[in-house]
N, C-alpha and C positions, 0 to 999 in steps of 0.2 A: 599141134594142140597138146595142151597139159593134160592130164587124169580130169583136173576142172572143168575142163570145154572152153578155156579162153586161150588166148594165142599169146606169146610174150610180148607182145607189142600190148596186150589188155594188161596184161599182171606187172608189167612196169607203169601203166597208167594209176592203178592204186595207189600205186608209192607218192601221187600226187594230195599233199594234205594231209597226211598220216604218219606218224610216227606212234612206234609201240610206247604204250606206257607199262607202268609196272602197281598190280596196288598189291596187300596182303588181307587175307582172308581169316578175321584171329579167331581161336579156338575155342575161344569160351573162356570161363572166369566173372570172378564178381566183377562187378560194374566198374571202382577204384582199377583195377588191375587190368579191364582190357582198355581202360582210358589210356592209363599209362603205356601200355602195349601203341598207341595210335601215336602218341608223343613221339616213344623211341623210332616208329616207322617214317616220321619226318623225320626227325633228326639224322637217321639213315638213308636218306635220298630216296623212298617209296614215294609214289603218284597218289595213290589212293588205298582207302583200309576200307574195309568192309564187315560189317557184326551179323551174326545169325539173329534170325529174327523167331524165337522159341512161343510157346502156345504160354508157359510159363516160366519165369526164371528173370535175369536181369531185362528193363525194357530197352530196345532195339534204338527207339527213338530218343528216350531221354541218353542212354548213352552217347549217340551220335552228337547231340546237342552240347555235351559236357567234351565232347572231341574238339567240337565246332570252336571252342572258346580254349581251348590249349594248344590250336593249331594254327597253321595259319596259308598251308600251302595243299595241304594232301584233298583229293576229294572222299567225301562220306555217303554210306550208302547200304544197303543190307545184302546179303547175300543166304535166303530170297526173303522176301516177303512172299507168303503163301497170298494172295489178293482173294481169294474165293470166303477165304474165312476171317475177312474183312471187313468193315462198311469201307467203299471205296472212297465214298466225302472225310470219312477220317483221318484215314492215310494219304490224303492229298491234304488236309489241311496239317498233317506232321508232317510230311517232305516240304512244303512249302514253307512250314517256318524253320526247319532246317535250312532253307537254302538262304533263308535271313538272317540268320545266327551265322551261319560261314559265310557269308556274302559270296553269294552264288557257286556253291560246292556241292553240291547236292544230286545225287543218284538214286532213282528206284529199279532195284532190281526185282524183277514179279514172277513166281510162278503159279502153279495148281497146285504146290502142298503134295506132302512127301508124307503116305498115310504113316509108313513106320514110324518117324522121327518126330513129326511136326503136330500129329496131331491126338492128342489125347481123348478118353471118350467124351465126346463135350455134344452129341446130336449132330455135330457139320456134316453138309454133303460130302460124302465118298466118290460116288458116279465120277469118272476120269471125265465123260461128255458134259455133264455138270458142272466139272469143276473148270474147263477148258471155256464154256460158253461164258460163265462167272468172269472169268477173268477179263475176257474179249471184252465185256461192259463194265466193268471195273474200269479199267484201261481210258475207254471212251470217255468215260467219265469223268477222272480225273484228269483228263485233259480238256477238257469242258470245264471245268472249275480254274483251271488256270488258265483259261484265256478269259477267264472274266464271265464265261456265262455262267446262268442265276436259272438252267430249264432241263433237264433229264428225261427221257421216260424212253425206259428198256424193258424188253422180256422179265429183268429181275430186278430192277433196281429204278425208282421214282425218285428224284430229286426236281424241288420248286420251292424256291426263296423270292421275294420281292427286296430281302435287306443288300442293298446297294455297298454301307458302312463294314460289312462283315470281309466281302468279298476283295472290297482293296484294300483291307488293314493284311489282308492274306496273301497280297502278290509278290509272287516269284521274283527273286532277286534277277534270276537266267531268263533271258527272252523264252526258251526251253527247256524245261530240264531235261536232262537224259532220263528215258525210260528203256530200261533194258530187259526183256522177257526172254525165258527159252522156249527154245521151237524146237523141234523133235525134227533131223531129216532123213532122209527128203519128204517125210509127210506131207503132204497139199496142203491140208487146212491149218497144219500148226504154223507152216511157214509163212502162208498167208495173213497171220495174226500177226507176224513180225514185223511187215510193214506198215501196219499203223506203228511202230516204234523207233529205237532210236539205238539199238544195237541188241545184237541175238547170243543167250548164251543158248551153244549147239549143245544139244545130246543126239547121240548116232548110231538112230536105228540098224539094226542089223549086223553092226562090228561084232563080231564072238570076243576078238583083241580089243585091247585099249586103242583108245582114236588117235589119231597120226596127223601129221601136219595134211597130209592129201587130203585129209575128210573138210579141215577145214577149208581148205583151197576149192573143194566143189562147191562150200559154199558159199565162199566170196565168187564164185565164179555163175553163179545162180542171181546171186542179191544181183551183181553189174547187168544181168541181163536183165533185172526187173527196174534198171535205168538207177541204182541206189551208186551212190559216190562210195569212193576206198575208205572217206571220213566215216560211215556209217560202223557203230562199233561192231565188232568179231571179238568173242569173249574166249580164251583159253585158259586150263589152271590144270596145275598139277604141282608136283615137287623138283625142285631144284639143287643142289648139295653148297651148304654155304661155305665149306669150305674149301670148294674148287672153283673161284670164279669164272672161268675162263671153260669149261664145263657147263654151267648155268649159263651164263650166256649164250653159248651154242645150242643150248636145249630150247631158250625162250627164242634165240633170232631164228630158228626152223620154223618157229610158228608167226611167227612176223612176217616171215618168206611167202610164208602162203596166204597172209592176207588178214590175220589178225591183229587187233590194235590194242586190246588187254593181254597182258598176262597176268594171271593171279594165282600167288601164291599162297598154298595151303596145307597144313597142317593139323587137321580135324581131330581136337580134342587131344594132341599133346601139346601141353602148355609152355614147355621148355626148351621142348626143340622148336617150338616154331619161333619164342622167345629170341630164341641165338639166333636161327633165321633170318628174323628183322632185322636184328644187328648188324649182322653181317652184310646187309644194303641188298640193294633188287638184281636180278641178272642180265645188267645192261651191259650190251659190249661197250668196251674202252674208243 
């Protein structure tokens, strides 16, 4: 058995369906700049870009959409949308006409909001159990709007339309789209939120160290038990050195090994190195 609890005849079963992709995670700048930032990431063979989604500053969404129409391959998506300090019908009708503007590229990445960074004094709930519950019906919700229903009613959140005309001018390009949320492990209940979605960014309790490809292994080794396919996404990021390929790829396929299907690359709030970064293309082995 592995550190994950599955046997190698399981952890070669993953490999069925799945291949690592690669997206970048850009660091901020005006709107103009990290467009163009999305551009040069296609042009450089990245899978996917992803924009912080701030309380104030450039918007998350119109930029995505001005991506959507200078690109043509990479997928779009935030990295997070705080969902608790939301209307969750909003932000399902902005990813959903995202996913129509990129014809079907479209990612929501969700969490509870990061009080340091994300949230200014504006009155929004604090409470982590607040913010955790929010989300759960957030969640629900917008995926209730994209299957077409028109009928809500949660502990926080009421939605009820009879307009038929609203609802299909707003459909999803993707049978699905990907909803990706993180889950705290091995928490019970955060992980349990994970499976109403559609891939988990890990954060990991209890590591004093930075997480290691084994952490993420226990927890593709956890999802397989809960009957979830290798397809079901496993989110990884950190740094890579662009100018040792062969280095980066070693560092991104360790996390592939153990069952991840993202790597995202990031460089928070330096503009210039993560610049070169992109250029420099994703750390795919040869």
């Amino acid at each position: 058995m592995t550190e994950a609890g599955m046997t190698s005849e399981s952890v070669a079963s993953l490999d069925d369906g799945r291949r690592m992709r690669y997206g970048a995670v850009l660091p901020g700048g005006t709107a103009p700049e990290q467009v163009k930032l999305a551009v040069l990431a296609e042009q450089s063979g990245w899978d996917g870009v992803f924009v912080w989604e701030a309380a104030y500053g450039p918007d998350a969404w119109c930029m995505l959409a001005a991506m959507a129409e200078r690109t043509r391959r990479v997928r779009l998506g935030t990295m997070l949308t705080p969902l608790p300090w939301r209307r969750p019908w909003k932000v399902a009708s902005q990813v959903a006409t995202l996913d129509q503007l990129s014809e079907g590229r479209a990612i929501l990445a969700a969490g509870v909001g990061a009080l340091e960074t994300d949230l200014p004094g504006t009155g929004e709930v604090t409470g982590l159990r607040d913010r955790a519950d929010r989300m759960g019906e957030g969640i629900d919700l917008i995926r209730t709007l994209w299957e077409g229903g028109r009928s809500y009613h949660g502990q926080f959140y009421d939605y009820e339309t009879g307009r038929l005309d609203l609802g299909a001018a707003a459909k999803p390009v993707q049978q699905r789209i990907p909803i990706w949320v993180v889950g705290v492990w091995p928490a019970p209940r955060s992980m349990r939120r994970v499976l109403r979605c559609d891939g988990i960014i890990p954060q990991y309790a209890g590591t004093d160290a930075s997480p290691r490809p084994e952490d993420a292994a226990a927890v593709r080794g956890w999802l397989a038990q809960q009957g979830l396919p290798g397809s079901f996404d496993v989110i990884a990021d950190g740094e890579t050195p662009g100018d040792d390929p062969a280095a980066a790829a070693a560092t991104a396929a360790g996390w592939g090994a153990a069952g991840c299907t993202w790597w995202l690359e990031t460089r928070w709030e330096a503009r210039d190195a993560m610049s070169e970064r992109i250029a420099a293309g994703p750390p795919r082995s040869k």
